[in-house]
N, C-alpha and C positions, 0 to 999 in steps of 0.2 A: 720665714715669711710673715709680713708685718699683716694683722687682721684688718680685716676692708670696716670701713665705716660705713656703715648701712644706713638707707633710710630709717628704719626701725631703730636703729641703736639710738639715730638723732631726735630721734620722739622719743625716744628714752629719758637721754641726756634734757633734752627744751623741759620736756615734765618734772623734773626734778629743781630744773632751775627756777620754775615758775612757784613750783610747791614748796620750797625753800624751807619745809620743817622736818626733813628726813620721814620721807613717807613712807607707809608701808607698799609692798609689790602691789598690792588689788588699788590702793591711794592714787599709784602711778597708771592701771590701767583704765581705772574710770575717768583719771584726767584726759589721757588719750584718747580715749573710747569718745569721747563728747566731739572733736574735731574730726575722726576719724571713725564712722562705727564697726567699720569691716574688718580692724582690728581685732585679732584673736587675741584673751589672755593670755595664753600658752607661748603666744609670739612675746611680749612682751614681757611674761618670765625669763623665756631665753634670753631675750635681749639684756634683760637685767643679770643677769648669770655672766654671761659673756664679758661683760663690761665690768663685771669684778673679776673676772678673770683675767683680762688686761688690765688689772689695776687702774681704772679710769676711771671709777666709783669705788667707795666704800659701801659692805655691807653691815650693821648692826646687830649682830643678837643680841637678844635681850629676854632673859629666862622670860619663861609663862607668857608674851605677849611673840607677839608675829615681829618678822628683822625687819630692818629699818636701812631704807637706802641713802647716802649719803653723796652728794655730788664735790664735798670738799676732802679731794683726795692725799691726805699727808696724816699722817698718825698723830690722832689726839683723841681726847676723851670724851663722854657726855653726859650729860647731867637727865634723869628721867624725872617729871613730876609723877606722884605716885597718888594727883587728883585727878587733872585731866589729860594726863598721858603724852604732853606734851616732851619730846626729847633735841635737849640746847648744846650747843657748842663747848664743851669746858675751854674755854685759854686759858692752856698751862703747859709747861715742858712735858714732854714725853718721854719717861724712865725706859731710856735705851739701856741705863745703866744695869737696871732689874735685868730686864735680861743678859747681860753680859754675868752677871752674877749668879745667877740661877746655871749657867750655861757652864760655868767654872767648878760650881758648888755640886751641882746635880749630874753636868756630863750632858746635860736633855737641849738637843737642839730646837732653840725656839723660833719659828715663824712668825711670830709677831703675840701679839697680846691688846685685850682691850679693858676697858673699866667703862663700868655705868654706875654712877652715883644717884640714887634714890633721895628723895627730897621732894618737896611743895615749893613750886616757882612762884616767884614776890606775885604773878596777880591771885591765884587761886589762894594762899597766904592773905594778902590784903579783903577779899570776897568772903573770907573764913570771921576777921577780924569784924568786918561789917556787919557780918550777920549774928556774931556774938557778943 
């Protein structure tokens, strides 16, 4: 049974397109919350839960900070600034190979796999440079 597209999920979905930096779950309910106040959080985590579970978002972990939801659904990477916390798109190929070789080597069936690359983004870098 295909899962129904709920109003909720499409306040989901519009929030993330408009937020467009991979926001955090509370990012996505305060954006909500403003059009809508009768909006539970609780709804709105579900929602968010649900629609990684249909694969129709990505979620982000990302040690020590809160996951980051993603509305561009296809395996890739991200880059995190590690000033203002800001988390970017990598374009780059996706080592399906790695897994295929971990899966040979180890036996260990893998579900997917992510990478977050830590770094300072050219503005917080350029801000850095200004000020010293």
């Amino acid at each position: 049974m295909k899962p129904r597209m709920t109003i909720q999920k499409t306040l989901v979905l519009e929030a993330l397109n408009d937020l467009d930096n991979h926001p955090t779950a509370l990012e996505v309910y305060q954006h909500i919350v403003k059009k809508y106040p009768t909006i539970s959080q609780a709804t709105v985590y579900r929602n968010l839960n649900c629609l990684v579970a249909e694969n129709k978002i990505l979620k982000i972990e990302i040690p020590n900070s809160a996951a980051r939801y993603d509305i561009k659904n296809v395996n890739h990477y991200h880059l995190k600034c590690d000033v203002c916390g800001k988390i970017f798109d990598l374009e780059m190929d996706y080592f399906t190979e790695l897994e295929t070789k971990i899966t040979n080597l180890k036996g260990f069936k893998i579900t997917g796999h992510s990478l977050v690359i830590n770094g300072i983004c050219s503005t917080c870098d350029k801000k850095y440079k200004e000020e010293n």
